[in-house]
N, C-alpha and C positions, 0 to 999 in steps of 0.2 A: 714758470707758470704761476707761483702762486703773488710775484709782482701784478700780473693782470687780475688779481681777485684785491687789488686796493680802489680800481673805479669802478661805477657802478657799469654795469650791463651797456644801459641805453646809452651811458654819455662816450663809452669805451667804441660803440659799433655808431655812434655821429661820425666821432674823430677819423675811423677807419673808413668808412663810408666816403667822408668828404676829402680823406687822402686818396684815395682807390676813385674817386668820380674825373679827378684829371689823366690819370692815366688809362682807365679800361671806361669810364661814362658811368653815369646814372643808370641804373637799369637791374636787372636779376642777377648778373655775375655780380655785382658790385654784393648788392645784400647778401647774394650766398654769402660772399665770403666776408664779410664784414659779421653777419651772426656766427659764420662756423670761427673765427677767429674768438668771439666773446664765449661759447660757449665749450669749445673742447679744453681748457685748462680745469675745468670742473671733473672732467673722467678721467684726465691725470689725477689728478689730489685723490679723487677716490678710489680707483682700481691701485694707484702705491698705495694707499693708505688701508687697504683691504688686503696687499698683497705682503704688505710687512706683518700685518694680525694674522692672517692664515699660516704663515711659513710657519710659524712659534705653538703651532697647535699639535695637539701628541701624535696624531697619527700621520706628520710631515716628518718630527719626529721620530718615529717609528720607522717610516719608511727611508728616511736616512742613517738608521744603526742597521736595519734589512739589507744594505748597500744596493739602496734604490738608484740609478742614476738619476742626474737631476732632471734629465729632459721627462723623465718618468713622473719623475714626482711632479716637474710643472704643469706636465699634461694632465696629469689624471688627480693629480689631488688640491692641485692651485688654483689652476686654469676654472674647473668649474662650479667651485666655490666662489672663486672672485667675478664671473662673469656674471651673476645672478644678478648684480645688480645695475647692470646697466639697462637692460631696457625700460628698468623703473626711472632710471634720471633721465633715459632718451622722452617719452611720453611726460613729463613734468618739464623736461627742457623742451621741448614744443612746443607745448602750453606756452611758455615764457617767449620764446622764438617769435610766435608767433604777436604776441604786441610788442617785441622790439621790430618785428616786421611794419605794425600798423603803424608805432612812431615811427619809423624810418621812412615810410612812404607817406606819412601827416606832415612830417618835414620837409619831403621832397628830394630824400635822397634813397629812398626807396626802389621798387619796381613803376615804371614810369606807366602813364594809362596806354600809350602807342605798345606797348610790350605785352602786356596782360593786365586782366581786373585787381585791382590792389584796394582793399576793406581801408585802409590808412588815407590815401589819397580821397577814396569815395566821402571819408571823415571831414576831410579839410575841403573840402568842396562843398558840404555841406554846411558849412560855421556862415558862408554870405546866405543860401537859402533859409536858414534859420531867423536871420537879421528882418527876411521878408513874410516869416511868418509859414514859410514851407518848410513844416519841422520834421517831415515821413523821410529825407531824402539822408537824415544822417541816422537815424532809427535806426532801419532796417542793418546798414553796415554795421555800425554800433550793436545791434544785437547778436550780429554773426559774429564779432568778434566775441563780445561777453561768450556765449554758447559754445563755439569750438575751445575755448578754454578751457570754461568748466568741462567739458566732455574728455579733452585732454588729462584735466587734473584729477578726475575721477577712474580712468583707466587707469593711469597711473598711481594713483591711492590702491585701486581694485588692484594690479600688478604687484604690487609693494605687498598687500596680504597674504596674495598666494604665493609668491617666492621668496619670504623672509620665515625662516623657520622658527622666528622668536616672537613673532605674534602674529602664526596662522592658527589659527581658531580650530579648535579641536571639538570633537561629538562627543556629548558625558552622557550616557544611560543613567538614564533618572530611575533611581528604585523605584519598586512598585510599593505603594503605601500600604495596598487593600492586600495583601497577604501579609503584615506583620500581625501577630497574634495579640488579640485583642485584651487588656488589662483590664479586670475588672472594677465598678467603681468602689470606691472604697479604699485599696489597697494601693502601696506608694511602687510607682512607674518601676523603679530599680530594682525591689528585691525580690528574691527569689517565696515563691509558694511554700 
């Protein structure tokens, strides 16, 4: 898995794309699986890499000097600790999915237009009307793409607050000022009467 984190994203789901269009065609299986190819070695590296930190914590610990067995300890004390964080990479990997989507169909090896509406192909259709001075025709796609992203990327930021314990925002009760007893002037704030 972590050989496929040496190319990038887009050039990694061409190559697959354009290998997978002779055998199965251009079309929606291809791209499924040409993004689920680029993007699931990412939940490996994380969920081991989550799963080797959590094991080493006291109370897995604990729960193996208890004579926890392990299916116990993976269920209940591994399992949903390390699972927290996926659906913050699933909502950030969409984001991202989805303009390897829109290059993948701006290239042509995308979802074809006979199959379904594809934002990427709507793109490159739009590069000759532009030439003519009809510039509304890549806008519109072009904005839906910007938009479903940051909407994605903002879930997911929002996701990422609420289910990380280490920077969810906590409620501080702000003292109340108008009851601290009032010093008179003259006299220095610290000492006593």
């Amino acid at each position: 898995m972590d050989a496929l984190f040496a190319f990038p994203y887009l050039l990694l789901a061409i190559v697959i794309a354009f290998l997978l269009s002779d055998k199965i065609g251009q079309g929606i299986l291809t791209a499924a699986i040409a993004i689920t190819v680029v993007y699931v070695p990412q939940y490996f590296r994380v969920v081991r890499n989550h799963v080797i930190s959590v094991r080493e914590e006291p109370y897995v610990e604990a729960a193996r000097a208890l004579g926890a067995k392990r299916r116990t300890i993976i269920g209940r004390y591994v399992f949903f600790n390390v699972i927290q964080n996926v659906p913050v990479i699933a909502t950030l990997n969409a984001a991202d999915a989805i303009l390897t989507l829109a290059a993948l169909g701006f290239l042509g090896y995308g979802i074809q237009p006979t199959q379904a509406a594809e934002w990427g192909y709507d793109v490159q259709r739009a590069i000759a009307d532009a030439a003519d001075g009809i510039w509304w025709t890549g806008l519109f796609p072009g904005m839906a793409i910007v938009l479903l992203v940051t909407g994605f990327t903002l879930v997911g930021e929002g996701l990422n607050d609420i289910l990380n314990p280490l920077i969810r925002y906590r409620r501080v009760r702000q003292p109340d000022m108008d009851q601290a007893p009032a010093v008179p002037a003259g006299e220095p704030a610290g000492e006593e009467r």
